[in-house]
Structure formats: C-alpha cells, structure tokens
N, C-alpha and C positions, 0 to 999 in steps of 0.2 A: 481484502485484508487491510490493516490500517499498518502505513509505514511512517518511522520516524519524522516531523516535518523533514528535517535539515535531508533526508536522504529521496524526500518524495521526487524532488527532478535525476537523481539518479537513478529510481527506479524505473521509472517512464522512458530515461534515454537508452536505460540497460533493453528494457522491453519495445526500442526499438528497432535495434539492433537482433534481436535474439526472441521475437514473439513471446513477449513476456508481460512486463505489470501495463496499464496502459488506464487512463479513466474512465474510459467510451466503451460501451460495448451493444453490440445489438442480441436481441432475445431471440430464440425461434418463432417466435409470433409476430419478429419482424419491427418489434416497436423498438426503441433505442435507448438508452438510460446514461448519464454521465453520475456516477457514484459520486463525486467530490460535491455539488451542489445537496443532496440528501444527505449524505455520509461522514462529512465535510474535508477540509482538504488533506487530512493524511489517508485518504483513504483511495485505494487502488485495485484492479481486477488483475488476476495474476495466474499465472502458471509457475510449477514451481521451476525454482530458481534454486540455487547455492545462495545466493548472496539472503535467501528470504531467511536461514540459520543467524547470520547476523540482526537481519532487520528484527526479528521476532526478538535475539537480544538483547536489543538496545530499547523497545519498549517496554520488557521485564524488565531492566535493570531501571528505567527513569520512571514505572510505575512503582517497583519495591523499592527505590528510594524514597517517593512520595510518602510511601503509606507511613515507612518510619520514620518522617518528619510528623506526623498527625497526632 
C-alpha cells in the first residue's frame, strides 16, 4: 500500500511493534524484494492495521485536493 510520506516512519515503527507495515519482505520462492526501491518510498507491505483508515485518508484527501487544483 502506498503511505503518506510524512507518516511512512510511522508506519514502519507502528509495524514493529505490532507485525505490521515493514518494506522487506520475502516471497515463498524464497527470493526477497524491498517495495520502496520499485514502488518508491511511500510505499509499504502491511497487514491491516487501524491506523491504515487514516493512512488511506490522508492520501484521498491530498489526491482529491490535487485533482481540484487542475
């Protein structure tokens, strides 16, 4: 999931605490992948969380203010 920059080290410290967003992850095939270098850096692997309600709002509201500045 892609999280607000400003909240991306919260999510990472939320998730490590609480088995949650993280950027690493390994596949059943065993290979390994960090999502921020492909994905770029708001980008996170995650279980859900509470806090993802917010996160997902704070990217709707700074996308749909985008669009209506265009």
């Amino acid at each position: 999931m892609r999280v607000p920059g400003a909240l991306v080290s919260a999510a990472i410290a939320a998730g490590a605490i609480a088995a949650g967003a993280k950027t690493q992850t390994k596949w059943s095939g065993g290979k390994s992948m960090d999502i921020q270098p492909d994905l770029g850096e708001d980008g996170v692997f995650g279980r859900w969380r509470v806090d993802r309600v917010a996160w997902c709002r704070s990217l709707y509201d700074r996308f749909h203010s985008a669009a209506d500045s265009v």
